[in-house]
C-alpha positions in Angstrom: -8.8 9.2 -13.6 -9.8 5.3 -13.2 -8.7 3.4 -10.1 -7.6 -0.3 -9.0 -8.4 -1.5 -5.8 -7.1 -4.5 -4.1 -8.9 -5.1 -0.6 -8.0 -7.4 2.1 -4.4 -8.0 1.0 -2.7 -9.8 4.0 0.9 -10.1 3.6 3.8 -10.8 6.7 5.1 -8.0 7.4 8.4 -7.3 10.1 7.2 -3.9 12.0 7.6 -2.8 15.3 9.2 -1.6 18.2 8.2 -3.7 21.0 10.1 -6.9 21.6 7.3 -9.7 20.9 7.3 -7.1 17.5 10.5 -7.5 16.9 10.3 -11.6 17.6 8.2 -12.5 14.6 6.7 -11.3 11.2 2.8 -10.0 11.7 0.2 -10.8 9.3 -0.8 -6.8 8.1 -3.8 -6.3 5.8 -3.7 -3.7 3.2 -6.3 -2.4 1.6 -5.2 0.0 -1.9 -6.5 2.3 -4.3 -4.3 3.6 -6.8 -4.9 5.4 -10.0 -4.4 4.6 -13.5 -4.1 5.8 -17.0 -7.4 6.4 -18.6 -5.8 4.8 -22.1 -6.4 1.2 -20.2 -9.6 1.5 -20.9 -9.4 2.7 -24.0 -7.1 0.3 -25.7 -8.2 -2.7 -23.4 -4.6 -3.5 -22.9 -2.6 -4.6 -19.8 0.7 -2.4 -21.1 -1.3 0.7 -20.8 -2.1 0.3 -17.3 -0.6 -1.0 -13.7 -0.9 -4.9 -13.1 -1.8 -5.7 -10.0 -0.6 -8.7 -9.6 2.7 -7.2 -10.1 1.7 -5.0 -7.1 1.0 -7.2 -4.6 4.0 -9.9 -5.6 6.2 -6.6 -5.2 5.1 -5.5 -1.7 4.8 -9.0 -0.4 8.6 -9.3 -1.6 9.5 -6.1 -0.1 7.6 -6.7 3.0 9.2 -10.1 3.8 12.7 -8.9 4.0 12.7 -5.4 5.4 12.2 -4.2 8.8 10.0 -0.8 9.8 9.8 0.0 13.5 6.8 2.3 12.7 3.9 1.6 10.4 3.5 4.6 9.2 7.1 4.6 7.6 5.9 1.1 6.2 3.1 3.3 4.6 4.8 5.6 3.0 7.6 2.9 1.7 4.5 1.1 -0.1 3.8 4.6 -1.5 6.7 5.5 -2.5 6.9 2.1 -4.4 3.9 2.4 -6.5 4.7 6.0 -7.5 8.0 5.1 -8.6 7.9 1.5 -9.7 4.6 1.8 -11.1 4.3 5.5 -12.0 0.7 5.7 -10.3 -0.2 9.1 -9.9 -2.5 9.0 -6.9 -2.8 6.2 -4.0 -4.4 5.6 -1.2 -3.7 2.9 1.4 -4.4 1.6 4.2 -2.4 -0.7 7.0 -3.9 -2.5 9.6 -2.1 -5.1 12.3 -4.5 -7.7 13.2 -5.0 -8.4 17.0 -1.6 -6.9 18.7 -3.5 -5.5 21.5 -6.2 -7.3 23.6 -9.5 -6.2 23.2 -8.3 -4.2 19.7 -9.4 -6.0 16.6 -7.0 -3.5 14.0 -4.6 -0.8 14.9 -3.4 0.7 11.7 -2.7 4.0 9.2 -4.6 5.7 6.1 -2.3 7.5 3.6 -3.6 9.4 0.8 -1.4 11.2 -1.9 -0.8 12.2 -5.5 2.1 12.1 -6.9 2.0 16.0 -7.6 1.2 16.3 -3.8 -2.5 16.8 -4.0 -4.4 14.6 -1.2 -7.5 13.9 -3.6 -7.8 13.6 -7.5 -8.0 16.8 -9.1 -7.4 18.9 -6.4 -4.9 21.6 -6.5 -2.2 21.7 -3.7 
């Protein structure tokens, strides 16, 4: 399996539970790996594979307008979006907030999952 990455993704996000969360959007930073057909390669053709432009335009959309009181749920959402939007069999992701708490430079969540349920590439449940 072949993989896109897209690092240091910042998007404004609406996630939280404390009040000064609740107050404004927060500038997040994603980091993702998902996988992708192998015939993207082999044909050298953007249909065959995921466009990740259309990714990130999609979760920036998504992100602007909903509200998550937990990260983690913000997490899986993302996932959730590029297994069914974008049929990728295997992501990874990770969240970060960006200075909510003094002396913390990132708080944040790692999610890993395939699509069939396996946690890495090739690994049976």
């Amino acid at each position: 399996m072949d993989f896109i990455f897209v690092e240091g993704l910042r998007v404004q996000a609406w996630v939280g539970v404390y009040p000064r969360e609740k107050a404004a959007a927060q500038t997040l930073e994603l980091n993702l790996t998902f996988g992708v057909p192998d015939a993207a390669a082999e044909r050298d053709d953007l249909a065959d594979t995921i466009d990740y432009a259309e990714v990130v335009e999609r979760i920036r959309k998504e992100l602007a307008t909903r509200h998550f009181n937990l990260i983690e749920t913000l997490g899986e959402f993302v996932v959730k979006l590029l297994f069914d939007e974008f049929s990728a069999p295997w992501v990874k992701i990770r969240i970060a907030k960006i200075g909510v708490m003094k002396g913390v430079g990132r708080v944040g969540v790692f999610i890993q999952r395939g699509r069939d349920g396996r946690t890495f590439p090739g690994e049976t449940p």
